[in-house]
C-alpha positions as CSV (number, residue, x, y, z in Angstrom):
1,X,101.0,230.7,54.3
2,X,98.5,227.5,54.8
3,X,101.0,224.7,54.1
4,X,103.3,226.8,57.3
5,X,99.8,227.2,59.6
6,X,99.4,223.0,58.3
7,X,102.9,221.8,59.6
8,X,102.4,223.8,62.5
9,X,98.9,221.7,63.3
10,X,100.3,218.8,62.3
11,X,103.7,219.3,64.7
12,X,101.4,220.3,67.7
13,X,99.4,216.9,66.9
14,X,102.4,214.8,66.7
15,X,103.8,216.4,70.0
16,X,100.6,215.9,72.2
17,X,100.5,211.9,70.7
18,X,104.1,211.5,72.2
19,X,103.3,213.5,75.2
20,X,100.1,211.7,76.1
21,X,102.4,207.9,75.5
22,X,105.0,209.8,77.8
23,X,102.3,210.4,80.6
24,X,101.3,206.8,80.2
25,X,104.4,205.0,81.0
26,X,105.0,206.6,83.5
27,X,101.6,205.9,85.2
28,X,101.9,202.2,84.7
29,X,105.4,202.3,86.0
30,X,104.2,204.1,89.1
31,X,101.3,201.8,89.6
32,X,103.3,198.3,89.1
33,X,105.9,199.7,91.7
34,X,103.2,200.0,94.1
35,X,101.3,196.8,93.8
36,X,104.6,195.2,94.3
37,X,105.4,197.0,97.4
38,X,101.7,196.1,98.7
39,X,102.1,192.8,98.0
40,X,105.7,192.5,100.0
41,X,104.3,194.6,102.7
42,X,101.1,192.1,103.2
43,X,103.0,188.8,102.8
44,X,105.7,189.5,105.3
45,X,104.8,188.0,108.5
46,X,106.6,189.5,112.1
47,X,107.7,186.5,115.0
48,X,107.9,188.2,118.0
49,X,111.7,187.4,119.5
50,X,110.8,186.6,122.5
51,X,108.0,183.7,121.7
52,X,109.0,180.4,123.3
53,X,107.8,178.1,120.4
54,X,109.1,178.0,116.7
55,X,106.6,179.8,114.6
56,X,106.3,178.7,110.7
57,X,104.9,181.4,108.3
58,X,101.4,181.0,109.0
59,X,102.0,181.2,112.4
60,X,101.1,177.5,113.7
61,X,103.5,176.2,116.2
62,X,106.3,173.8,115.5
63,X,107.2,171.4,117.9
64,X,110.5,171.7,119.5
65,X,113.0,169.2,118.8
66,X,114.0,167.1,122.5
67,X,117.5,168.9,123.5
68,X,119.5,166.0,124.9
69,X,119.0,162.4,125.6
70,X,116.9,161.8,129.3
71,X,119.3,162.4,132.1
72,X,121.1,159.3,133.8
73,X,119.9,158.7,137.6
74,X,121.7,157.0,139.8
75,X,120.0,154.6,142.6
76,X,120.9,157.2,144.8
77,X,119.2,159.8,143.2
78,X,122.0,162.1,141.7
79,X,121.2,162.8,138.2
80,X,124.3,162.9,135.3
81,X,123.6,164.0,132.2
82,X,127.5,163.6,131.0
83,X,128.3,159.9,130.3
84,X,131.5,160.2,131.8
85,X,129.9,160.8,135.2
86,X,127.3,158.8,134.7
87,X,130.1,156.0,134.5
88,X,131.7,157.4,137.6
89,X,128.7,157.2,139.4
90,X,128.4,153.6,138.3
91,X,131.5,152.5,139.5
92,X,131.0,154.0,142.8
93,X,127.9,152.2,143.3
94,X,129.8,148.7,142.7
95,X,132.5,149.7,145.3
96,X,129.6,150.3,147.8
97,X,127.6,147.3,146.9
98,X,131.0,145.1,147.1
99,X,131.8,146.4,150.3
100,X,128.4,146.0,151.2
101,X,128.3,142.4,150.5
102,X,131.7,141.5,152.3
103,X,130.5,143.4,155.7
104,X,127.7,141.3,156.0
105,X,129.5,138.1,155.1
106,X,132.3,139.1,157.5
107,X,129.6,139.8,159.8
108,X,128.0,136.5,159.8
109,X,131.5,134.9,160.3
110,X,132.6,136.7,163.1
111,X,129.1,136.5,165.0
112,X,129.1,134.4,167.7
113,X,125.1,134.1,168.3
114,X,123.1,131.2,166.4
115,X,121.9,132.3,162.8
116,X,118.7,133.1,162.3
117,X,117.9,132.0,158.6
118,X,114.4,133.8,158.2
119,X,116.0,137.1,158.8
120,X,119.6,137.1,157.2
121,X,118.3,135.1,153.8
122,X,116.7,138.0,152.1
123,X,119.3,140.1,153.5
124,X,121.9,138.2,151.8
125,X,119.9,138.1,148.6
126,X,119.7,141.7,148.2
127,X,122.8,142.5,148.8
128,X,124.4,139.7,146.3
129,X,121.4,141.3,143.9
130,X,123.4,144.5,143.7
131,X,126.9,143.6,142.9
132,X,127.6,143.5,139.3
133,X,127.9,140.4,137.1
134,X,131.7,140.5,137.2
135,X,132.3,140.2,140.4
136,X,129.0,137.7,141.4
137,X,131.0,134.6,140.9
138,X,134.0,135.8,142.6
139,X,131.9,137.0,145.3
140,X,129.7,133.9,146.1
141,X,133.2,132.2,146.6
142,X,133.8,134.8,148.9
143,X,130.9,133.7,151.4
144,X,131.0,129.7,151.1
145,X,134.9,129.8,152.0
146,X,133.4,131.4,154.6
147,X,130.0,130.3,155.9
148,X,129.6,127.2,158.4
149,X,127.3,124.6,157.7
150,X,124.9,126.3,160.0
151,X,125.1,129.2,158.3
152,X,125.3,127.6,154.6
153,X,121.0,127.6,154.3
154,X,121.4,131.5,153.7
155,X,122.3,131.1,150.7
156,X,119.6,129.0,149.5
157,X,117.4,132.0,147.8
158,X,120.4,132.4,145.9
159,X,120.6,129.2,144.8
160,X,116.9,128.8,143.8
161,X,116.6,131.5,141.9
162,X,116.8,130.0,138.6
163,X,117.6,133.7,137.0
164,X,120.7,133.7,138.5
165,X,123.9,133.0,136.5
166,X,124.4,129.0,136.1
167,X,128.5,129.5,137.3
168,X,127.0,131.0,140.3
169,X,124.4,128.1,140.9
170,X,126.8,125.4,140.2
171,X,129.7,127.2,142.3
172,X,126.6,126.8,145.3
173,X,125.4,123.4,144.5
174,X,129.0,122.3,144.2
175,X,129.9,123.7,147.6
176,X,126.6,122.0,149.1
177,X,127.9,118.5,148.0
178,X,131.3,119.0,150.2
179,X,128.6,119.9,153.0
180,X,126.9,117.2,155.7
181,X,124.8,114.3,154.2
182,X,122.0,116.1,156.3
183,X,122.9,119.6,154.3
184,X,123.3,118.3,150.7
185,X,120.5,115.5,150.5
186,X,117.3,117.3,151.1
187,X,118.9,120.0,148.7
188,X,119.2,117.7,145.9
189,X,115.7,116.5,146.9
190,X,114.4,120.1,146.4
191,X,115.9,120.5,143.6
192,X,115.2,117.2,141.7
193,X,111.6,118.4,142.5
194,X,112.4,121.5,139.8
195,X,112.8,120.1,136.4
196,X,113.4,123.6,135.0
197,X,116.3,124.2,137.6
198,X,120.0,124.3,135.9
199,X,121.0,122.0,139.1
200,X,118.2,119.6,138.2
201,X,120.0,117.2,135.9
202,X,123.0,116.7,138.4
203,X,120.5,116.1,141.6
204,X,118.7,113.5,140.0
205,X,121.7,111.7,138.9
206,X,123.0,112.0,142.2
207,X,120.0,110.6,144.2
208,X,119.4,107.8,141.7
209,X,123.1,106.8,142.3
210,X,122.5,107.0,145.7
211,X,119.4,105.0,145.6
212,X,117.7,108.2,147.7
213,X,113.9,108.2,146.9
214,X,111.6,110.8,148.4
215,X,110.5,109.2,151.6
216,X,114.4,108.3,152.2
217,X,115.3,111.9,151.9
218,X,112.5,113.1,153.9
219,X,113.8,110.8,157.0
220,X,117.6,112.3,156.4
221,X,116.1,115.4,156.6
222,X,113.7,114.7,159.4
223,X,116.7,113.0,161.5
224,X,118.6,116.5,161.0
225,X,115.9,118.6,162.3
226,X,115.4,116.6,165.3
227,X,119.5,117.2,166.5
């Protein structure tokens, strides 16, 4: 009768040992499953859809990145982003700077009034300024096949301007030797005065040649002014 009431003890120990184990598992399974959920819950950070700026996960802003390469403007203020355009847009320019440059050439061949140098120069510099390389040579042709001798000095700015392309000097400076001794020796004077000029060389050789000092050139020039 005691060993029965023993085992019985003994049983009821053993069950509340398991039972108690039992209890705790499942409390630290409960408890780790919620830490973890805190934890995910706290470190998840909302960016509003409709924010304007790129947000990084401590929400500082990101700069955008640029969305295209600056727009292409014309001269005439239409703005192209395509390149295609942009090209088309070019080319029209040239057509209207070409034409441009052959009305005012035509215009001072047709004209029957005397030239007036001062004013039509820096017209005629401009306009030449705004054709495009391929045609500049082509086009300075263009006006001394046409220009008199009276009208010839216009193209003077031109031909100083030691930025322009030397074809387009020499094609000038060639032209001016075919002109009037009156024309082409005090322009080879001014020039010889400009060691830095492309036409430099060739106008000194010239006026040595010619045995032409200053003073001498001065008087040609001076002897021109007064007819």
């Amino acid at each position: 009768m005691r060993r029965n009431k023993r085992l019985l003890v003994i049983g009821a120990g053993v069950l509340l040992i398991v039972a108690l184990i039992i209890l705790g598992l499942i409390f630290f399974i409960f408890k780790d499953s919620g830490t973890s959920n805190d934890h995910s819950a706290r470190s998840r950070t909302t960016v509003p859809i409709t924010t304007s700026k790129i947000v990084n996960i401590k929400g500082a802003p990101v700069t955008q990145p640029p969305a295209a390469l600056p727009p292409v403007a014309s001269v005439h203020g239409t703005i192209a982003t395509d390149p295609e355009k942009a090209a088309e847009i070019a080319e029209k320019e040239a057509e209207i700077a070409l034409a441009n440059w052959e009305a005012i050439i035509d215009r001072l061949y047709e004209q029957d009034e005397e030239i007036n140098i001062k004013r039509d120069a820096p017209i005629i510099k401009a306009a030449f300024a705004k054709l495009s390389k391929e045609v500049q040579e082509e086009e300075i042709h263009y006006a001394l096949n046409l220009l008199s001798d009276e009208q010839f000095p216009v193209l003077y700015p031109i031909l100083f301007d030691k930025t322009q392309s030397e074809d387009v000097l020499e094609a000038i400076f060639d032209d001016a030797l075919n002109r009037p001794e009156e024309i082409k020796n005090p322009l080879m004077q001014t020039l010889r005065k400009d060691r830095k000029h492309p036409m430099y060389f060739e106008s000194a050789r010239i006026l040595d040649a010619m045995g032409m000092d200053e003073d001498e050139t001065a008087k040609v020039k001076t002897e021109a002014d007064d007819k």
